[in-house]
C-alpha positions as CSV (number, residue, x, y, z in Angstrom):
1,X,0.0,0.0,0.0
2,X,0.9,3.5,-0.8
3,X,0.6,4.9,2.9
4,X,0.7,8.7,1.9
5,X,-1.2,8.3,-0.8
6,X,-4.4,6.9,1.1
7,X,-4.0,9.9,3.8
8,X,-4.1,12.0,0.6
9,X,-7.0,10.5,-0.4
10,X,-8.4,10.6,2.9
11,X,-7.9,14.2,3.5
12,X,-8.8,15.2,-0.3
13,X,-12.1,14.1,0.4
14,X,-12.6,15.9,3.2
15,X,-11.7,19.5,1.5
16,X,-14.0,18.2,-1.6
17,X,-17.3,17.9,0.8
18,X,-16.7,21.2,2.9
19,X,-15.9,19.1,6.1
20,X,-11.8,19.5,6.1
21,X,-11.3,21.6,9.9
22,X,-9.6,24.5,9.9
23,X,-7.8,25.6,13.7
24,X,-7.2,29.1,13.4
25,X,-4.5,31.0,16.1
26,X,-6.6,32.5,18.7
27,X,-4.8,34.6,21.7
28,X,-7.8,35.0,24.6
29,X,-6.8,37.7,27.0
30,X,-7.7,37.9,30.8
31,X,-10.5,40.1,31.5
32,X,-11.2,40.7,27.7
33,X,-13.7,37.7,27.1
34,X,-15.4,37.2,24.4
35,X,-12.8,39.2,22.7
36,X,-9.5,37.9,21.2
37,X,-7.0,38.2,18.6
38,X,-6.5,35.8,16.0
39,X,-2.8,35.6,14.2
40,X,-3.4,35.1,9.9
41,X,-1.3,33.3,8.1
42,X,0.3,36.4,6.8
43,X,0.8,37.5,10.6
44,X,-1.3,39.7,11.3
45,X,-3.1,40.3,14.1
46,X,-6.9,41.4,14.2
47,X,-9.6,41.6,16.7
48,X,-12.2,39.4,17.0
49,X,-15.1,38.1,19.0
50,X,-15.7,34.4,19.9
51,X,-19.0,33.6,19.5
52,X,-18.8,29.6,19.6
53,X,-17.1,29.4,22.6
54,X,-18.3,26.6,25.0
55,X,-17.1,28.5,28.2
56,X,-20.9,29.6,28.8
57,X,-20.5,32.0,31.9
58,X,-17.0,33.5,31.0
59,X,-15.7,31.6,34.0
60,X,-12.6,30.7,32.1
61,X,-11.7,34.6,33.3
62,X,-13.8,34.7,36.5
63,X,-11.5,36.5,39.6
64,X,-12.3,33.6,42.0
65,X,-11.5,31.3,39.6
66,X,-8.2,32.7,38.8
67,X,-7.1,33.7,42.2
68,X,-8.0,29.7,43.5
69,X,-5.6,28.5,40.2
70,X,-2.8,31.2,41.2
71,X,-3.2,30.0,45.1
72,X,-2.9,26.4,44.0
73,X,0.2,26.8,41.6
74,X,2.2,28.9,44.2
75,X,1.5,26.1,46.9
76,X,1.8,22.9,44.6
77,X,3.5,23.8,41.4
78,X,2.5,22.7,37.7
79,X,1.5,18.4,37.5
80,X,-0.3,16.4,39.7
81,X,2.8,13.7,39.7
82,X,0.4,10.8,38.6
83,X,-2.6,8.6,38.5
84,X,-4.7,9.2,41.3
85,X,-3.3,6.1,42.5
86,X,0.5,6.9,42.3
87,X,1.2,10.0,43.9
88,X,-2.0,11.6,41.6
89,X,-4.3,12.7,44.8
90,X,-4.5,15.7,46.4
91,X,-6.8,17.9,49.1
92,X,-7.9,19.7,45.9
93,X,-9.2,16.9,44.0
94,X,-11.1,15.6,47.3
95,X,-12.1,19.5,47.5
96,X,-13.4,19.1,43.9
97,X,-15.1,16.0,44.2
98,X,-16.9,17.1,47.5
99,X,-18.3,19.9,45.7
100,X,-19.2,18.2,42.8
101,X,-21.2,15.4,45.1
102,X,-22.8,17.8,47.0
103,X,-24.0,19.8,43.5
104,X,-26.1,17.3,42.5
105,X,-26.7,15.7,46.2
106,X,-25.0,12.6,45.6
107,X,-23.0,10.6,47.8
108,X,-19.8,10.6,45.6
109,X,-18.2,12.0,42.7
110,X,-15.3,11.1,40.8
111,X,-13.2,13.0,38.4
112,X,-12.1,12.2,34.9
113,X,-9.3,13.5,32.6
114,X,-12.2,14.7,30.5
115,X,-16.1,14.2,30.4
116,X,-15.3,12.2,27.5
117,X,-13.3,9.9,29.2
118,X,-16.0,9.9,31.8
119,X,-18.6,8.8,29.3
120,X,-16.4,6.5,27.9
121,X,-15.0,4.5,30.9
122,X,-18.2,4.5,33.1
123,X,-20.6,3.1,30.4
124,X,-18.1,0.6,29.3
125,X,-17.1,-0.7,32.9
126,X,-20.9,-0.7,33.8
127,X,-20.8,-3.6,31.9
128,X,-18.2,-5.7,33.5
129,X,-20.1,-4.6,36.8
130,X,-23.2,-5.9,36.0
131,X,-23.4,-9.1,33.7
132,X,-26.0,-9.3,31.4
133,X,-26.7,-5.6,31.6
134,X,-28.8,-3.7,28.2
135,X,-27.6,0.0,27.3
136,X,-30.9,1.7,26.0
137,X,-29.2,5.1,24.4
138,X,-30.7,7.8,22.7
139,X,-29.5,7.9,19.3
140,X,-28.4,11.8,19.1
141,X,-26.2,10.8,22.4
142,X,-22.8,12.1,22.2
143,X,-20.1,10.3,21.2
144,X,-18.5,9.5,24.1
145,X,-21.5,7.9,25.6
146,X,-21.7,5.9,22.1
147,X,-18.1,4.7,22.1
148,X,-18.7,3.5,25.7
149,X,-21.5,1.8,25.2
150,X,-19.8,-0.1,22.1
151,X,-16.8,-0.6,24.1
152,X,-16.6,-4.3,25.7
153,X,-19.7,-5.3,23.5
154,X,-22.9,-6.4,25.4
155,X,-26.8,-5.8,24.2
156,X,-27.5,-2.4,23.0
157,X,-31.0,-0.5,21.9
158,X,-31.0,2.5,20.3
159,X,-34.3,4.6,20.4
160,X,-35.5,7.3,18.1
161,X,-34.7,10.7,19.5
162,X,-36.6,11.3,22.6
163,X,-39.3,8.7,21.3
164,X,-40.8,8.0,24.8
165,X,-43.0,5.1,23.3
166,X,-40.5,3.5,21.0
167,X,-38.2,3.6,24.7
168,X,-41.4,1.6,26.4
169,X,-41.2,-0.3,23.4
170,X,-37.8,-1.5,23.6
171,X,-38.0,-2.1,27.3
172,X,-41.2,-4.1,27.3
173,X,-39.4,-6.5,24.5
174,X,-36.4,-7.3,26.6
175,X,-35.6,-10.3,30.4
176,X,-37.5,-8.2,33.0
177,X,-35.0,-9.7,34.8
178,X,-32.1,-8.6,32.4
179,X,-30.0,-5.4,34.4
180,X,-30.9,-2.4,32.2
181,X,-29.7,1.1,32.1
182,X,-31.0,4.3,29.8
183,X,-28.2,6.4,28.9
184,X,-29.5,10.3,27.4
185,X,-28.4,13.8,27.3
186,X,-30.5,16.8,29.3
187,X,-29.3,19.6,26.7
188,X,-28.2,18.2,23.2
189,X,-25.5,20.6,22.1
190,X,-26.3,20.6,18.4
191,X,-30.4,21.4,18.2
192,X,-30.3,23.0,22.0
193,X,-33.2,20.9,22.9
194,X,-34.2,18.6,26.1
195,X,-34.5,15.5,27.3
196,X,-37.8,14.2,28.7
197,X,-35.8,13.5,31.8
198,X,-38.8,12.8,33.8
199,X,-40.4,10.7,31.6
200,X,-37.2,8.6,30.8
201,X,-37.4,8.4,35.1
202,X,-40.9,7.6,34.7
203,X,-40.0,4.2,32.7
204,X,-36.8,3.7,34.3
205,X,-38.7,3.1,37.6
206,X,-41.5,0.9,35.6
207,X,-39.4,-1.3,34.4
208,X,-35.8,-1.7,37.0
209,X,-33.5,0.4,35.3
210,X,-30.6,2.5,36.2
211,X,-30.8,6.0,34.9
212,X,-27.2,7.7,33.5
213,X,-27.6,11.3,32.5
214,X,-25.0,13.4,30.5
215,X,-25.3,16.9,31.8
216,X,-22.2,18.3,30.0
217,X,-23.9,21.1,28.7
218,X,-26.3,22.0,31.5
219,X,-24.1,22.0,34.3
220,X,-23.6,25.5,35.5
221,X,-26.3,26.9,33.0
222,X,-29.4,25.2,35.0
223,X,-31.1,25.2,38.6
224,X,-30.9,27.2,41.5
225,X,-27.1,26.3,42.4
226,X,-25.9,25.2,38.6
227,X,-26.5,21.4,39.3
228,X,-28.2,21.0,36.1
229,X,-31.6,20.7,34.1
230,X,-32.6,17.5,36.3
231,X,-31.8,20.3,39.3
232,X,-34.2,22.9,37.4
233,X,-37.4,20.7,36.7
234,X,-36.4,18.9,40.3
235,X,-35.8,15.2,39.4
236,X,-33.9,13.6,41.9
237,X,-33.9,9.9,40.2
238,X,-31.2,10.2,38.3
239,X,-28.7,7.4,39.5
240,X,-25.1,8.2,37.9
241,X,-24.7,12.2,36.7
242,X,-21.9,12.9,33.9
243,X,-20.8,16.4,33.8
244,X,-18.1,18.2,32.6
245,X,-15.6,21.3,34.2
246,X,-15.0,22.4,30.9
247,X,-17.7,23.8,29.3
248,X,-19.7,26.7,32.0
249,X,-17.8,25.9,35.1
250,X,-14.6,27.1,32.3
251,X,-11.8,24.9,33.5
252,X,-10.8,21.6,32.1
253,X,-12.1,18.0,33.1
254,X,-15.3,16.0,33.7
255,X,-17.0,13.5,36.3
256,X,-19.1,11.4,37.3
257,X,-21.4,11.4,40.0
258,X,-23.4,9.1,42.0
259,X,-24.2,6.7,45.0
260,X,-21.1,6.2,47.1
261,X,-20.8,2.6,46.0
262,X,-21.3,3.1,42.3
263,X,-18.5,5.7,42.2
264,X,-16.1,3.1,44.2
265,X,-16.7,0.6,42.1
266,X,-16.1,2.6,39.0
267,X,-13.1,4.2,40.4
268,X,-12.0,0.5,41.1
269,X,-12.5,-1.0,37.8
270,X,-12.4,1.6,35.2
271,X,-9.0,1.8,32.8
272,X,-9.5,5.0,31.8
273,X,-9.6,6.3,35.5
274,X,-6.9,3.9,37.0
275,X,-4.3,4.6,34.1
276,X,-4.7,8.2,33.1
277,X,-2.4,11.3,34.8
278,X,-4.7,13.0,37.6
279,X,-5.7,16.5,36.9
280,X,-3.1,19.1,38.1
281,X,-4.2,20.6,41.7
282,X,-4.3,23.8,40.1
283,X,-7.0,22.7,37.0
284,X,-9.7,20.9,40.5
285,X,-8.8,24.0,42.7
286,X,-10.0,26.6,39.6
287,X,-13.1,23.9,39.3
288,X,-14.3,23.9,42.9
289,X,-14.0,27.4,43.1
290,X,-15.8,27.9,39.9
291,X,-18.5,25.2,41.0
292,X,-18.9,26.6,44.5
293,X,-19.2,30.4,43.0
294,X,-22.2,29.2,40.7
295,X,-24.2,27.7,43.4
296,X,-24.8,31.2,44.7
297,X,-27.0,34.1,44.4
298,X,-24.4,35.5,42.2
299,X,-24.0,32.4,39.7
300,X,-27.6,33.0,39.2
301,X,-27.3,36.3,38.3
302,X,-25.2,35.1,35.7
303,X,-27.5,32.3,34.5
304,X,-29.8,35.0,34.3
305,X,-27.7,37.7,32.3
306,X,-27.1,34.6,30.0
307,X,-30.5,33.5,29.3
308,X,-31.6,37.0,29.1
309,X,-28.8,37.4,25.9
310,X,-29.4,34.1,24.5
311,X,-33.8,35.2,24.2
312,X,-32.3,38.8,22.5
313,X,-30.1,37.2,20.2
314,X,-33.0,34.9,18.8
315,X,-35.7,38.0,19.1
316,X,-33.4,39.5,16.3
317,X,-32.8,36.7,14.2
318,X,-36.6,36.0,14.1
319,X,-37.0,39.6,12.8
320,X,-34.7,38.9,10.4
321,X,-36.4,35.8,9.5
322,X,-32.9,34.0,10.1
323,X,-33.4,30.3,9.9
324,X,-32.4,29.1,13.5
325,X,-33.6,26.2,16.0
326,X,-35.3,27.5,18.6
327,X,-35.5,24.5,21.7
328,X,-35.6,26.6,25.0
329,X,-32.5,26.6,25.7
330,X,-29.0,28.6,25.6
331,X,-27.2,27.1,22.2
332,X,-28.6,28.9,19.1
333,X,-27.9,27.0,15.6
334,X,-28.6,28.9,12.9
335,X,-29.4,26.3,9.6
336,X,-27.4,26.3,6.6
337,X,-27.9,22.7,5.2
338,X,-24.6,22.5,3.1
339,X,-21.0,22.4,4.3
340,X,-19.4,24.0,1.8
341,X,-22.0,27.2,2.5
342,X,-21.9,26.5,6.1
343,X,-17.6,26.7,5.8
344,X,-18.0,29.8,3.3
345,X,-20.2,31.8,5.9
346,X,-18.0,31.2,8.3
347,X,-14.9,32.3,6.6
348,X,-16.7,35.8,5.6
349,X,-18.3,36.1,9.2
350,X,-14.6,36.1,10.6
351,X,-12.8,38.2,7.7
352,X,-15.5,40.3,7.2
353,X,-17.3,40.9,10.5
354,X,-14.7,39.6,12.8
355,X,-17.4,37.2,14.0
356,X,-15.4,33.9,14.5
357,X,-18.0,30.8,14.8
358,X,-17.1,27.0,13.5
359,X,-19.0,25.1,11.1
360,X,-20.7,22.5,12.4
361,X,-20.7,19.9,9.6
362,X,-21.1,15.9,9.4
363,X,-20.4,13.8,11.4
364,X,-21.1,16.0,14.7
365,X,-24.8,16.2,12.9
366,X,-26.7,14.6,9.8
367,X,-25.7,15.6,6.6
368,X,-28.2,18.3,5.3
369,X,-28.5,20.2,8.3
370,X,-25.2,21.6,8.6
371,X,-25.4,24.6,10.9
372,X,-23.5,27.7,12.6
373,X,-23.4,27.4,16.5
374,X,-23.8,30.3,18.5
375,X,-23.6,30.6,22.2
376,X,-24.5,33.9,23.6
377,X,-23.0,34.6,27.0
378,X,-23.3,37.3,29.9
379,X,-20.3,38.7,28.7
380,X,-21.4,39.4,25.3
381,X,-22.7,43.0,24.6
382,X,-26.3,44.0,23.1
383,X,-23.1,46.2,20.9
384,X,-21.6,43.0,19.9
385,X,-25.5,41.1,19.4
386,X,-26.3,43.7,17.3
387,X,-23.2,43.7,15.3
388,X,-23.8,39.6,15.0
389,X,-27.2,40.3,13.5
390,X,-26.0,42.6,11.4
391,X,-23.5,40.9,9.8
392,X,-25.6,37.3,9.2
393,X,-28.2,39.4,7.8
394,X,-26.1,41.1,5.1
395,X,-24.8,37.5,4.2
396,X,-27.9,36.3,4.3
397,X,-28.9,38.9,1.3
398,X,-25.4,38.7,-0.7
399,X,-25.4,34.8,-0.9
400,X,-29.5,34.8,-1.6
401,X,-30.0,32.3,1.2
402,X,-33.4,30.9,2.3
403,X,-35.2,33.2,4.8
404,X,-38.3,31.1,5.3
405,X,-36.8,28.0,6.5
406,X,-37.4,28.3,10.2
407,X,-36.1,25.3,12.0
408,X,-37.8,25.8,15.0
């Protein structure tokens, strides 16, 4: 085999349908959030404003956040000197996981290189840990919590998106006496919409089965202290919570959490906990303090300022009769439908406008309904909403695209 020539081939195709990924040099500066430079190939340096950024709240630049990281580096230093087995634990990741327990009232907590990793190793260990069991997964779950669910093999069922009777359905067919567990998102990323969380409780209770609930992009964003959308429509039945410190608590990791036995035995028996580098004190220090900051009065206020931007933002783009998806929640899509487009629009919206926002293309959704992802924040101006509208609307007009197709 010609080896270069198949990666040739491999990436070809990817420039030919619109999907090949382009990184470009961003520099973020403290305290200037949602604001950065970005570094052309030419080398120069422009302004910009990130408006696909998954740090929700701006915590990524928060004070307390910072100050906890700084406190933690002058006491610690950089690494966390290994697994959490080998030198890898620390009074700041028993800091972190106490605060993440005691988010979602749980028992336990255990943290994970990334809420990827999370996904992955629980699901698949769940399996070793209970012979026999079935994963019922909603088919838009992320792709962690599919790769975990392949992982080790077992009996899978995948149910239509959010398809509460083809779920019954599926249940009804399989052992009552078979261990069973539904695995589903509260907030899926790309459409912005919710799970039927209570419902999927509702069936979990009718028919034995464990209940594992990716929160990744609720956490921080939902309920009275940040715990979540189970937190903000008070469903306590959830039996293992995934969540991530990434994404609005704006550090770096994810976690499980869960009954004090359940977490042991995952933190017992799962590889990609046992043999992966503990986070570095300073990354769980800047997390509790970031967790522990949104479970108050002023994290609300924050939740607030955000969901307050995110209903502006799609009050103008209905004016404009803007094609978005319009699900309740904070993440605002705006349809495209072709990668190429979708990859075009974004190039003009950052050269142009200085409006940087990816293209969310195959595989991360279904061909056709390509998309730009935007996620207003508290630190986002009504100056720099405005200027967003602006600047899709005169697109919009120049490259003659559909204004009826409302994906709502």
């Amino acid at each position: 085999m010609n080896y270069d020539q198949a990666l040739d081939t491999a990436i070809n195709r990817l420039h030919e349908e619109g999907r090949y990924r382009v990184f470009i040099d961003l520099e973020r500066e403290k305290g200037a959030y949602p604001k950065a430079t970005w570094t052309k190939d030419d080398g120069t340096k422009h302004e910009i404003t990130i408006w696909c950024g998954n740090d929700y709240l701006g915590m990524g630049q928060h004070p307390v956040v910072l100050e906890a990281m700084h406190e933690a580096l002058d006491a610690t230093g950089a690494g966390s000197g290994g697994t959490r087995n080998i030198s890898g634990t620390t009074v700041y990741h028993k800091r972190l996981e106490a605060e993440l327990a005691d988010l979602h009232d749980k028992e336990a907590a255990l943290v994970f290189s990334s809420a990827y990793i999370a996904n992955d190793g629980t699901l698949s260990t769940l399996r070793s840990l209970f012979p026999g069991l079935i994963i019922y997964s909603d088919e838009l779950n992320h792709a962690s919590m599919i790769e975990g669910i392949r992982r080790n093999g077992g009996a899978k069922r995948i149910f239509r998106h959010n398809d509460l009777a083809h779920l019954r359905e599926l249940l009804a067919a399989d052992d009552p006496a078979a261990p069973k567990l539904i695995a589903f998102e509260s907030v899926y990323s790309m459409d912005g919409d919710f799970g039927p969380i209570k419902e999927i409780c509702d069936l979990a209770q009718e028919f034995n089965a464990l209940t594992y609930l990716d929160e990744v992009h609720a956490v921080g964003m939902y309920g009275p202290r940040g715990a979540g959308y189970a937190e903000a429509i008070g469903e306590t039945r959830i039996d293992i919570f995934n969540g991530t410190l990434g994404k609005a608590f704006g550090v770096f990791g994810g976690y499980i959490a869960a009954s004090a036995k359940m977490v042991d035995a995952i933190r017992s028996y799962a590889p990609g906990f046992i043999f992966t580098t503990s986070l570095p004190p300073v990354v769980a220090a800047g997390a509790a303090a970031s967790i522990a900051f949104l479970k108050t009065a002023e994290g609300q206020a924050l939740r607030d300022k955000q969901q307050e931007h995110a209903r502006i933002l799609k009050t103008r783009l209905k004016a404009m009769g803007l094609p978005f998806i319009d699900r309740g929640s904070h993440i605002v899509p705006v349809h495209v439908g072709n990668p190429k487009h979708c990859k075009a629009l974004s190039d003009m919206l950052l050269e142009e406008f200085g409006v940087y926002v990816q293209p969310i293309n195959y595989p991360t959704v279904p061909r056709g309904t390509e998309r730009l992802r935007f996620t207003p924040s508290p630190v986002h101006s009504l100056k720099e909403i405005d200027g967003l509208v602006r600047a899709l609307d005169s697109l919009w007009s120049r490259c003659e695209l559909n204004r009826a197709e409302m994906a709502g």
